[in-house]
N, C-alpha and C positions, 0 to 999 in steps of 0.2 A: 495699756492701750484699750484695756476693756470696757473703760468707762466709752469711749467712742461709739461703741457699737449697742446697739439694744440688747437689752437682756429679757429670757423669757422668766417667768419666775415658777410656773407650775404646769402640769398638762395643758389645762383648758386653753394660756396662752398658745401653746406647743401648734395644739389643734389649728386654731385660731389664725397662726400665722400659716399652716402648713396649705388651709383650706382656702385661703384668703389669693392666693398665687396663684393664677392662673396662668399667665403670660411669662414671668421672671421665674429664675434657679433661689432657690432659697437654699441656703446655706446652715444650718444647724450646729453650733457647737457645743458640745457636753462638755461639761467641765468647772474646774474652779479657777478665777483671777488670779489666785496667787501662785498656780503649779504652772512652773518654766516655760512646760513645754504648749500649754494652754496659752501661754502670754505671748509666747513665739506666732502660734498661729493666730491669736486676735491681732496683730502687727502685718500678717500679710492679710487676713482676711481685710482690714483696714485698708491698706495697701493698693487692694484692688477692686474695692466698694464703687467709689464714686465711676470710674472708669467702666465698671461692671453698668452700674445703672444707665450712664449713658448710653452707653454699647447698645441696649436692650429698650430704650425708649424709642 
């Protein structure tokens, strides 16, 4: 489910998205695609994205 979600690929993105939010929760996750428990969470994270965004527009 990871491909759904953006990926950051290095700091400067990290910054970038963290500095960029002002109004919305941003969510961060560390990790790799392939580990279980990292796949689990990009499924709710997914999950509750679009519903999240609306909420907050």
């Amino acid at each position: 489910m990871s491909y759904m979600l953006p990926h950051l690929h290095n700091g400067w993105q990290v910054d970038q998205a963290i500095l960029s939010e002002e109004d919305r929760v941003l969510v961060i996750r560390f990790g790799h695609d392939w580990d279980p428990t990292c796949m689990k969470m990009d499924e709710v994270l997914y999950s509750i994205a679009e519903k999240e965004q609306t909420h907050h527009d």
